[in-house]
PAVEX-453391 format. One record per residue: residue number from 1; x, y, z of N, C-alpha, C in turn. Coordinates in pm, 1 decimal. Layout:
residues N
<atom NUM, <X, Y, Z>, <X, Y, Z>, <X, Y, Z>>
...
This chain:
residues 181
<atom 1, <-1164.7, 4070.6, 1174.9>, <-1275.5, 4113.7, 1094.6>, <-1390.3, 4015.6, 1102.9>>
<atom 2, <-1494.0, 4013.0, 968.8>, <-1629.2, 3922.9, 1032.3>, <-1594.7, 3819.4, 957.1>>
<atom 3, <-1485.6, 3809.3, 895.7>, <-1490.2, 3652.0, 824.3>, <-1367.0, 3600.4, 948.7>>
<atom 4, <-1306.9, 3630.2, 989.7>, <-1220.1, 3595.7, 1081.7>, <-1302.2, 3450.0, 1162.7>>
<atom 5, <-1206.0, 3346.2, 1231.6>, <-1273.0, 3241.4, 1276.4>, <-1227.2, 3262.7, 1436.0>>
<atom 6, <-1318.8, 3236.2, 1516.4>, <-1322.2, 3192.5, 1644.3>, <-1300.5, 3039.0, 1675.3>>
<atom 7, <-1190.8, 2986.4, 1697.1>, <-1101.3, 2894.2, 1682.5>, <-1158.0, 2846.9, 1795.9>>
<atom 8, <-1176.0, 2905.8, 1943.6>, <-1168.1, 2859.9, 2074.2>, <-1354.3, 2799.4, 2098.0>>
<atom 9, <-1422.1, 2877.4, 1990.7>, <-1571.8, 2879.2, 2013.1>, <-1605.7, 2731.8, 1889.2>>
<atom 10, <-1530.1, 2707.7, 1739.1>, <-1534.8, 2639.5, 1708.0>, <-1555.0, 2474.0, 1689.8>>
<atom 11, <-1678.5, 2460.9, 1663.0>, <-1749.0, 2324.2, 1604.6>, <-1772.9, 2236.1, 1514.5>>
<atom 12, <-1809.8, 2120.6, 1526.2>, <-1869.0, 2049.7, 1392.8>, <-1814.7, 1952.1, 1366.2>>
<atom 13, <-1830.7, 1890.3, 1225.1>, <-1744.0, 1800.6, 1187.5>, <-1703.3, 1807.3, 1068.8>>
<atom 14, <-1593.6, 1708.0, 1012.2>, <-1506.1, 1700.4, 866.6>, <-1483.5, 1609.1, 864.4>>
<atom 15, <-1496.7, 1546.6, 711.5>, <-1493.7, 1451.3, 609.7>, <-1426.2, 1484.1, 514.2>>
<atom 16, <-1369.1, 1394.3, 493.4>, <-1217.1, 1417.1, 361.7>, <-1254.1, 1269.1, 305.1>>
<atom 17, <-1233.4, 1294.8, 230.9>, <-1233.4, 1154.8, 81.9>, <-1157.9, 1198.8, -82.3>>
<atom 18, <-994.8, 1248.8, -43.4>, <-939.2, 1269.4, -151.6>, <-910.0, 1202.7, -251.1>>
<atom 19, <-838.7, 1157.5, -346.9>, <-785.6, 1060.3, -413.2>, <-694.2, 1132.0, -534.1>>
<atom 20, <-609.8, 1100.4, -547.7>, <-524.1, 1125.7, -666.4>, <-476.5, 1299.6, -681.3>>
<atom 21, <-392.6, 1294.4, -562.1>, <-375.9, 1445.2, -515.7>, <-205.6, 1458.7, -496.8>>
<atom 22, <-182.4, 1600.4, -417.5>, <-37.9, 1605.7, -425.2>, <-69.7, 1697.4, -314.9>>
<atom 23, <12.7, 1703.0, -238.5>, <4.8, 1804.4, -131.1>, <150.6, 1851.4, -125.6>>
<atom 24, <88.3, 2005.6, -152.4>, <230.4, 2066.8, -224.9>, <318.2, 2130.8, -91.6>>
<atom 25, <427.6, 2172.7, -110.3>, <546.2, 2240.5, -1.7>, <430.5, 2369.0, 29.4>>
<atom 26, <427.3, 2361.6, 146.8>, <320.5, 2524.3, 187.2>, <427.7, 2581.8, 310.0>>
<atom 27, <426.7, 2666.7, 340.8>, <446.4, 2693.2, 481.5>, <361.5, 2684.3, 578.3>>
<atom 28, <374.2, 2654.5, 659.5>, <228.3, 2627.8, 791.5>, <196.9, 2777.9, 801.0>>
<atom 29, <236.2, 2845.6, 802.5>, <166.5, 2954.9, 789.8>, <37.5, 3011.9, 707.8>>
<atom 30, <111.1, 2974.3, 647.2>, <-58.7, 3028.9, 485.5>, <-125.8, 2922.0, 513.3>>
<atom 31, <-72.1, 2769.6, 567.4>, <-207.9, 2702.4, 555.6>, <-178.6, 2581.7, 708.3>>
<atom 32, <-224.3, 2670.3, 800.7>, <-194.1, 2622.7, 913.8>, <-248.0, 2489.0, 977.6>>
<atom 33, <-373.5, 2461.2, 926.4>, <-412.8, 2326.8, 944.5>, <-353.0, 2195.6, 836.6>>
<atom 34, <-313.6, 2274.4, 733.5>, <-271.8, 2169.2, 678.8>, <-46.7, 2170.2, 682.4>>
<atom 35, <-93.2, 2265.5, 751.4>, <71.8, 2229.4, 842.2>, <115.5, 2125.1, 894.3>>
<atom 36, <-12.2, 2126.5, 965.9>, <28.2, 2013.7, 1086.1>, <77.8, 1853.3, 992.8>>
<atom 37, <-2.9, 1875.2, 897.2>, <73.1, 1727.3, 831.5>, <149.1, 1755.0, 713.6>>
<atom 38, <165.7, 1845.1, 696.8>, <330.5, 1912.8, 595.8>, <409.8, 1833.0, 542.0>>
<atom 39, <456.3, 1858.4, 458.5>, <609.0, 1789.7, 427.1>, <709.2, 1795.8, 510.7>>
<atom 40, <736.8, 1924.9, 555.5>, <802.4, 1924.2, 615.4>, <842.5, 1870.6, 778.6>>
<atom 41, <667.7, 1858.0, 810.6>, <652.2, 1732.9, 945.4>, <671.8, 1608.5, 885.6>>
<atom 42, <610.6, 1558.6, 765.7>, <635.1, 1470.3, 698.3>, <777.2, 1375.1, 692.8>>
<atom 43, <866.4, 1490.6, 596.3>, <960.6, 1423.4, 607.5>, <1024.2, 1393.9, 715.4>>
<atom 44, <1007.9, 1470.7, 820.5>, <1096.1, 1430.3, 943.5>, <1076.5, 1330.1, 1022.5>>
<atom 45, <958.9, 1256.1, 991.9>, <941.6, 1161.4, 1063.8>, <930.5, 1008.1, 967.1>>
<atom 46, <920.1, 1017.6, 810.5>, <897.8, 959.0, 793.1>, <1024.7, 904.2, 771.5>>
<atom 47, <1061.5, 819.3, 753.2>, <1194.7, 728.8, 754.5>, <1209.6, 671.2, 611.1>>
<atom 48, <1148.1, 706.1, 514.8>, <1162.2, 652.2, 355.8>, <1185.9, 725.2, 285.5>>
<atom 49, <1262.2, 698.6, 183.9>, <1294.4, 807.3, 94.3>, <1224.3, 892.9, 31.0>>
<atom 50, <1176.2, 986.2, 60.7>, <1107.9, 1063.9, -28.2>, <1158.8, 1191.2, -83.2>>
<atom 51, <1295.7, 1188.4, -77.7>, <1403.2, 1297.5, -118.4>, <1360.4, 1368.1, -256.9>>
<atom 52, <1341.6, 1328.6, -328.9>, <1336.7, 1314.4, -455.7>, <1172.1, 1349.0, -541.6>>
<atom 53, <1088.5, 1358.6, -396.0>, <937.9, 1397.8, -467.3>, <912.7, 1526.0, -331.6>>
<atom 54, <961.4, 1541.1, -219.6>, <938.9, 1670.7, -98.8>, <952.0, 1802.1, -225.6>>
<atom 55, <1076.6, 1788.1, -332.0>, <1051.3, 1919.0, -351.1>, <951.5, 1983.5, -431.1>>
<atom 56, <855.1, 1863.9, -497.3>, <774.6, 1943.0, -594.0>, <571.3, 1882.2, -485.2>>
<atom 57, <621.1, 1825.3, -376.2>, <517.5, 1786.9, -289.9>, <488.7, 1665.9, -259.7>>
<atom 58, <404.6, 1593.0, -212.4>, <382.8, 1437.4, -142.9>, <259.4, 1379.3, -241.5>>
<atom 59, <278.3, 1318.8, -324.8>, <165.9, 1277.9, -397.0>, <142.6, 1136.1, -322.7>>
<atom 60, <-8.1, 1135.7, -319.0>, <-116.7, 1033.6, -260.2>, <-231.7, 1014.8, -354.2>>
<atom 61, <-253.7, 887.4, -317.3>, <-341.4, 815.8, -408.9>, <-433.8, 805.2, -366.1>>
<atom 62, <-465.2, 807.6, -213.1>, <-594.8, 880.9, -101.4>, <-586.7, 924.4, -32.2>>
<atom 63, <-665.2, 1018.5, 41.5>, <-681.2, 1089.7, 167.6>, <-817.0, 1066.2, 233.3>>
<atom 64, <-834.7, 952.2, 341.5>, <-947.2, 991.9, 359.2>, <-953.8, 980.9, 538.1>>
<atom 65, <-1079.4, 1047.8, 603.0>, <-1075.7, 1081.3, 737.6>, <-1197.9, 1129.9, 788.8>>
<atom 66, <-1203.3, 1151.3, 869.6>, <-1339.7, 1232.5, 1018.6>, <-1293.1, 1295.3, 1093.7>>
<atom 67, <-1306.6, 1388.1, 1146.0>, <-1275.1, 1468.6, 1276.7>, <-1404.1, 1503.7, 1323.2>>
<atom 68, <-1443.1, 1546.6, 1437.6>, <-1547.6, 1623.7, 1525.5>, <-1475.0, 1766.8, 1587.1>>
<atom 69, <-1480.0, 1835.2, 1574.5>, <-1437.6, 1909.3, 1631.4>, <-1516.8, 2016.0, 1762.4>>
<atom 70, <-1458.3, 2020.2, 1856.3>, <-1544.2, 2099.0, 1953.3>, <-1474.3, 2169.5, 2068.4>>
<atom 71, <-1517.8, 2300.5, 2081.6>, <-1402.2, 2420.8, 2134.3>, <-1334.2, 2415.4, 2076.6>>
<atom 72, <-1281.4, 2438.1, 1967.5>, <-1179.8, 2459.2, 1852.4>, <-1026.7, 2366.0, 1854.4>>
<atom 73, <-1098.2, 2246.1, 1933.9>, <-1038.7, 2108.5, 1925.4>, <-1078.8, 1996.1, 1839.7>>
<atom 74, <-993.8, 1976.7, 1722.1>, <-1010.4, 1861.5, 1607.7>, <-986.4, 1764.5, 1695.6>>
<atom 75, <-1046.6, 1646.0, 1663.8>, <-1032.6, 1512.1, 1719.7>, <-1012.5, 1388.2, 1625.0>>
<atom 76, <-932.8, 1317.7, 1567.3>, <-974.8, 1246.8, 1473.6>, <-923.4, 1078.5, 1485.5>>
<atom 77, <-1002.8, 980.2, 1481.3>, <-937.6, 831.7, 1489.8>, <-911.6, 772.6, 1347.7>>
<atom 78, <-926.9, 831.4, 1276.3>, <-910.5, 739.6, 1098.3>, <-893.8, 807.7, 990.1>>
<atom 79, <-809.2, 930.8, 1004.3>, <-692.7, 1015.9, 882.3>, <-596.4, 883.0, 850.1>>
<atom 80, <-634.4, 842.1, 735.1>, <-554.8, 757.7, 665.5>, <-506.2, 812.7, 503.9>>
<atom 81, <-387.3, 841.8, 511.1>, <-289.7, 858.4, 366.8>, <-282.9, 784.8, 308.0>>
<atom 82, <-286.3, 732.2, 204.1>, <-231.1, 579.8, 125.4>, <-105.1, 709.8, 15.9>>
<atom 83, <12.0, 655.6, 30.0>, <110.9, 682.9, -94.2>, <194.9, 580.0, -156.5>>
<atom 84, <274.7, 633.7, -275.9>, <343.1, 497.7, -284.1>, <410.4, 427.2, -261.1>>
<atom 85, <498.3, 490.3, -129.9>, <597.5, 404.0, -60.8>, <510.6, 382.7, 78.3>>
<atom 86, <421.1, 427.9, 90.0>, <346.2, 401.9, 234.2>, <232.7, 442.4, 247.3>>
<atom 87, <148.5, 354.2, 389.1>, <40.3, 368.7, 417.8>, <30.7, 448.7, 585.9>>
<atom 88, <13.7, 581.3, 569.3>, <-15.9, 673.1, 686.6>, <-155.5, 685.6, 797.5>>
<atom 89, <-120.4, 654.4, 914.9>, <-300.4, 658.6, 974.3>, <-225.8, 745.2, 1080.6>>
<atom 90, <-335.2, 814.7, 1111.6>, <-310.9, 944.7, 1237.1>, <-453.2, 922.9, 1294.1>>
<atom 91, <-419.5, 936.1, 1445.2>, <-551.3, 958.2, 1510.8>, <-442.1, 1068.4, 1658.9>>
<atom 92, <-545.0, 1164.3, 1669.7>, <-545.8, 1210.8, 1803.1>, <-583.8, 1332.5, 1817.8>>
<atom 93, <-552.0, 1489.8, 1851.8>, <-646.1, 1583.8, 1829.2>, <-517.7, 1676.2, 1812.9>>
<atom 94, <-605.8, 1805.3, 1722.2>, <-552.5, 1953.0, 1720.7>, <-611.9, 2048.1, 1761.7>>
<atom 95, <-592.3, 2090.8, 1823.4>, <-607.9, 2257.5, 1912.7>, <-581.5, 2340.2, 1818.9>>
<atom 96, <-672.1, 2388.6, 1779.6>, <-707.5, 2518.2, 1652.3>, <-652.5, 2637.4, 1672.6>>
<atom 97, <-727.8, 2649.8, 1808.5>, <-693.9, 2788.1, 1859.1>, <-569.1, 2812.4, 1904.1>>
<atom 98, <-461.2, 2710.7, 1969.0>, <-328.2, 2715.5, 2020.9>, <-235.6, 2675.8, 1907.5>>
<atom 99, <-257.7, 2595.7, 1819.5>, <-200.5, 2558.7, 1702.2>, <-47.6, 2486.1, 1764.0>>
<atom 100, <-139.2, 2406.6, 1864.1>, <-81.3, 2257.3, 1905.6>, <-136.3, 2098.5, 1878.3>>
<atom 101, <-53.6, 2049.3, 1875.4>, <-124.5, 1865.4, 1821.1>, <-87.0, 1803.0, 1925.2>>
<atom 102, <-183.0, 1667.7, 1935.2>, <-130.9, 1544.2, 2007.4>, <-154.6, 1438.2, 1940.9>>
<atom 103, <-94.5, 1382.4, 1884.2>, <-118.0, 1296.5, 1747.3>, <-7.6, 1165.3, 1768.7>>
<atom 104, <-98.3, 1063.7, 1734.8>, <-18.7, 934.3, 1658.0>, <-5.3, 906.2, 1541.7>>
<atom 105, <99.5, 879.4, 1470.7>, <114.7, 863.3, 1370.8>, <160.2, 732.9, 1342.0>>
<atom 106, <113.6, 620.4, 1247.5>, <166.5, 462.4, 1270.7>, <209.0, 480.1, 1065.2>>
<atom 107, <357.3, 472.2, 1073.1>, <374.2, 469.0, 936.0>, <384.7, 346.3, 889.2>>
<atom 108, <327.1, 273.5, 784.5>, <364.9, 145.0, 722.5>, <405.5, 77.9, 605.5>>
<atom 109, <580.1, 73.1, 556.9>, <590.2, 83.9, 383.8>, <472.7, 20.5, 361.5>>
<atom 110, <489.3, 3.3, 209.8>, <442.2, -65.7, 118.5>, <528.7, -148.6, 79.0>>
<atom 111, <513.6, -298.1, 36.1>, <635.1, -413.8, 73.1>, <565.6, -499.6, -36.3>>
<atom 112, <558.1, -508.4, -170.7>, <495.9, -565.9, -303.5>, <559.1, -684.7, -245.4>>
<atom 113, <560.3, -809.5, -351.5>, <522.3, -910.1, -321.9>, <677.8, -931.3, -361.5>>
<atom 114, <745.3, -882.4, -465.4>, <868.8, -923.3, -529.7>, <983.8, -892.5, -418.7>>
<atom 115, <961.5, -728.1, -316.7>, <1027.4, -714.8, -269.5>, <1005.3, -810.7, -106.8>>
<atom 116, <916.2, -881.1, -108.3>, <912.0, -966.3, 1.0>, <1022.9, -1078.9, -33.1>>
<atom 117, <982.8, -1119.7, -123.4>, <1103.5, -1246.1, -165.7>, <1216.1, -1205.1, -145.2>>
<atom 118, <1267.2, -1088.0, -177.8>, <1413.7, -1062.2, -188.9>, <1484.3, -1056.8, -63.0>>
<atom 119, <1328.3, -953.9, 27.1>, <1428.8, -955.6, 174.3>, <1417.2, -1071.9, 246.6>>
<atom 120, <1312.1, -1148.6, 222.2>, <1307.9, -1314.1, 258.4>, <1375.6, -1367.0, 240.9>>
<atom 121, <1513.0, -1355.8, 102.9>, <1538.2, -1436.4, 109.3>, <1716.1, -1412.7, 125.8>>
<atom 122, <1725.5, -1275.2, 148.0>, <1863.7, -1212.6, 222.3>, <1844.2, -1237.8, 342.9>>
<atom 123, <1737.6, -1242.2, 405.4>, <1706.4, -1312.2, 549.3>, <1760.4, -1438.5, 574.9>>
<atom 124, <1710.4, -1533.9, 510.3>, <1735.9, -1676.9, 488.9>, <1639.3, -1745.2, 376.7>>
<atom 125, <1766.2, -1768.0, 280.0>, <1769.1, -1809.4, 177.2>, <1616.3, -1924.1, 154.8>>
<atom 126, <1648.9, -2013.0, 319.6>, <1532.0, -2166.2, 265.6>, <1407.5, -2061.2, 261.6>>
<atom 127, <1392.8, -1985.0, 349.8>, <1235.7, -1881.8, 350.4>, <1240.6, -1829.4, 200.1>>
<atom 128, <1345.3, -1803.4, 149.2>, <1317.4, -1684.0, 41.7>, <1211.0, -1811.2, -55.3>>
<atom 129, <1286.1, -1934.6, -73.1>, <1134.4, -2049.4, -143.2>, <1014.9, -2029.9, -109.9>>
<atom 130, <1015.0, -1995.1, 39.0>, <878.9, -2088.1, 54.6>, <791.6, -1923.7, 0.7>>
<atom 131, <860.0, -1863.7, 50.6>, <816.3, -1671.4, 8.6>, <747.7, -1686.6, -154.8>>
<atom 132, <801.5, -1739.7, -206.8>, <741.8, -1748.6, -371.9>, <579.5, -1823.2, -335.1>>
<atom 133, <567.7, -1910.0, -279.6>, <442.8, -2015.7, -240.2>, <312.9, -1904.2, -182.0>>
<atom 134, <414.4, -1805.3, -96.9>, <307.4, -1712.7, 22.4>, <360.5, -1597.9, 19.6>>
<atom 135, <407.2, -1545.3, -135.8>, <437.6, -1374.5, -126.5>, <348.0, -1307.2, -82.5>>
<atom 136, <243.8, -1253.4, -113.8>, <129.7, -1199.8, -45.2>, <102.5, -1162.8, 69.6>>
<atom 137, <84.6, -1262.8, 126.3>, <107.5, -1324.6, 291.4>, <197.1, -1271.2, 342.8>>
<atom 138, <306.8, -1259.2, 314.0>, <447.3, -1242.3, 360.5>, <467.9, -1039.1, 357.9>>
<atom 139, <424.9, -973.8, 226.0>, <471.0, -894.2, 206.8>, <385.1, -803.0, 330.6>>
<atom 140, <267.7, -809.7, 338.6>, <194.6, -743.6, 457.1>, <243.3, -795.6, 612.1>>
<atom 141, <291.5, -916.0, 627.7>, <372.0, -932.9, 724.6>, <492.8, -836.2, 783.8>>
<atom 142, <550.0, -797.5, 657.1>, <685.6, -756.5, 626.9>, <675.3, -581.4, 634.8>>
<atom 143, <574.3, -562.6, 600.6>, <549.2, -407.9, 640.4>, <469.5, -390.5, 711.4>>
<atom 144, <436.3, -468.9, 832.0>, <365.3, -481.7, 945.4>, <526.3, -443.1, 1014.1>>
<atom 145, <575.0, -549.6, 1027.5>, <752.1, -556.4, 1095.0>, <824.8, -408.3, 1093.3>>
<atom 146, <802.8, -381.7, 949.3>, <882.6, -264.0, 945.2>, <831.5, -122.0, 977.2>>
<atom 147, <678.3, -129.0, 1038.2>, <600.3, -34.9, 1046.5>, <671.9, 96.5, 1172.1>>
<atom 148, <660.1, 207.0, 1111.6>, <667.7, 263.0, 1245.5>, <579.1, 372.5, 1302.6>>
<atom 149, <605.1, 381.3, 1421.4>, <508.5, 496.7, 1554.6>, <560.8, 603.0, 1589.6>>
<atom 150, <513.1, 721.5, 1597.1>, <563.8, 875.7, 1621.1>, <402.0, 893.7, 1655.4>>
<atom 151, <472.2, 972.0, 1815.8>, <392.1, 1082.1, 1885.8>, <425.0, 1206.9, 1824.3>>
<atom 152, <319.4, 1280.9, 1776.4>, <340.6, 1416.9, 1722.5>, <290.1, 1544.9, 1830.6>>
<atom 153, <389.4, 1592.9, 1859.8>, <300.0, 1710.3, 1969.8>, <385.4, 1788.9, 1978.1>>
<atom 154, <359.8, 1946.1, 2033.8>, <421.7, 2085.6, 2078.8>, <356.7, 2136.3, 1933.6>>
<atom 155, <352.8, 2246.6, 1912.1>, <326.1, 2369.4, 1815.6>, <337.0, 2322.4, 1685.4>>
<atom 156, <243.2, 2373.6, 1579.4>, <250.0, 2321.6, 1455.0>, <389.2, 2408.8, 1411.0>>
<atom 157, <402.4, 2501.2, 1425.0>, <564.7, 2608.9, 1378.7>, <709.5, 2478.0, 1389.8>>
<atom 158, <669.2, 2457.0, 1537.2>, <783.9, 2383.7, 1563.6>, <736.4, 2281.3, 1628.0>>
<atom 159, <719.0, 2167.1, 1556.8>, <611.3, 2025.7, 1601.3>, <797.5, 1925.2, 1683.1>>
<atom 160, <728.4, 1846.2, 1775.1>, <840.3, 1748.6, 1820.4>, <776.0, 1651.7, 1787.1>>
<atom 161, <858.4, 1577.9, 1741.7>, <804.6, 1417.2, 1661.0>, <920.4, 1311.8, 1700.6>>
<atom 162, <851.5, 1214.4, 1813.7>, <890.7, 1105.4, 1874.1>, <865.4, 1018.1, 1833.8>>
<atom 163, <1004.3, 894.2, 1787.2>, <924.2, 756.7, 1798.0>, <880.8, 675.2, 1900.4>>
<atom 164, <786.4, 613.6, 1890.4>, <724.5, 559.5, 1982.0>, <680.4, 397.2, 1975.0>>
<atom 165, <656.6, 351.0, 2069.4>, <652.0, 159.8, 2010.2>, <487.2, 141.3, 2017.4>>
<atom 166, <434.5, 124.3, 1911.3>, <307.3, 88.9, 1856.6>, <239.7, 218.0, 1979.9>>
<atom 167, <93.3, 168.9, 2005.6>, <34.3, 273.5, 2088.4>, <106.2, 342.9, 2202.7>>
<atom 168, <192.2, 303.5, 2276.7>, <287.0, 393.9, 2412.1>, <275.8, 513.3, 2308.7>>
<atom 169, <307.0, 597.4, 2409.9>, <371.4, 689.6, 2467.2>, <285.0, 808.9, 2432.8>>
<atom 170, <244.3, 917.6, 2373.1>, <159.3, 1061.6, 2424.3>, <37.6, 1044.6, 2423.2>>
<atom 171, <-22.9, 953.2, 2374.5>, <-178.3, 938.5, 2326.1>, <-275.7, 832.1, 2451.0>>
<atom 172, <-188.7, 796.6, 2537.6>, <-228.2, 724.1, 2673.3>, <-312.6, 830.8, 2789.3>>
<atom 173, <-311.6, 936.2, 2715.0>, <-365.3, 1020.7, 2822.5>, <-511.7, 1013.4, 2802.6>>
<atom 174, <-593.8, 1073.5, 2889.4>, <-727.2, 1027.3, 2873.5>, <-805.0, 1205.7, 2795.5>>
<atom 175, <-919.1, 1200.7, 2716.2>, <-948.4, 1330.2, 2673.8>, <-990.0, 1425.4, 2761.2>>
<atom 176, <-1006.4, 1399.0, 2869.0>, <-1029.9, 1515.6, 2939.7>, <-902.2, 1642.5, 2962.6>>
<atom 177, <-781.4, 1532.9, 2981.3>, <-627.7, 1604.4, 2967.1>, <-597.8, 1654.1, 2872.5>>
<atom 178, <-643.2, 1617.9, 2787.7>, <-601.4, 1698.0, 2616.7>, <-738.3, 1836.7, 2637.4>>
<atom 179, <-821.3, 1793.8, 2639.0>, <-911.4, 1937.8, 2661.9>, <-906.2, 2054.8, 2765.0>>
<atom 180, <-781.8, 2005.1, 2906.4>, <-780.1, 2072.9, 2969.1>, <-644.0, 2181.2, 2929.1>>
<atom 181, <-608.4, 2107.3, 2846.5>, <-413.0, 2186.7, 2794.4>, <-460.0, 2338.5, 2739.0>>
């Protein structure tokens, strides 16, 4: 019909600046762009417990980002999530019209200062001292360490989500290859 979108002809750009939100269980279906970062892609890649909040949705404390989009290809380098067990950044593009991704995803707990000491000091005890002197220091260290990488790509319906070691592995390709898919 005439509100219908031409996905393949599609332009422009988007700006997101959420804060204090919940992004509820949808099916990618009813809301296909916001599929692609779902709970249900969500949980599968994310490696922290979030058992216990997937069923009523993913609450975040920000959302913010850019895309350009052109030929009904999103592009984006700085979709950043902040929640409370973690800090989410995605950069890479979605194909509108095919309702395929090529995406990095770099997940990174959140590692307070108390729980730095503790694993500092189940690590080794003499560190867990000096950890009291340079908690701070330590705890962004510590969820730097524990951070992890997933290539996100194939179909938003049925997305494959790889881990990957820091930048390697799907996002090495150059944009002309992603625009030619």
């Amino acid at each position: 019909g005439p509100t219908a979108l031409d996905f393949p002809s599609l332009g422009g750009q988007v700006a997101l600046d959420l804060e204090h939100g919940q992004i509820l269980k949808v099916d990618p279906g009813a809301a296909k762009l916001l599929g692609v970062l779902s709970l249900q892609s969500l949980a599968r890649f994310l490696t922290l417990n979030f058992r216990d909040v997937i069923g009523k949705g993913l609450p975040f404390d920000k959302i913010t980002g850019t895309s350009r989009i052109s030929n009904g290809i999103a592009r984006t380098d700085d979709f950043t999530m902040t929640t409370g067990p973690a800090n989410v950044t995605v950069r890479g593009a979605v194909d509108l019209g095919t309702e395929t991704q090529d995406l990095h995803a770099h997940v990174a707990p959140k590692i307070g200062a108390g729980a730095a000491a503790i694993a500092a000091a189940v690590i080794n005890p003499l560190l867990g001292v000096g950890v009291l002197a340079a908690n701070y220091a330590l705890s962004e260290t510590l969820s730097h360490a524990f951070a992890l990488d997933y290539a996100i790509t194939g179909s938003w319906a049925h997305p494959h989500i790889e881990r990957v070691r820091g930048d390697q592995g799907k996002m090495n390709r150059d944009a002309a290859d992603a625009t030619n898919r």
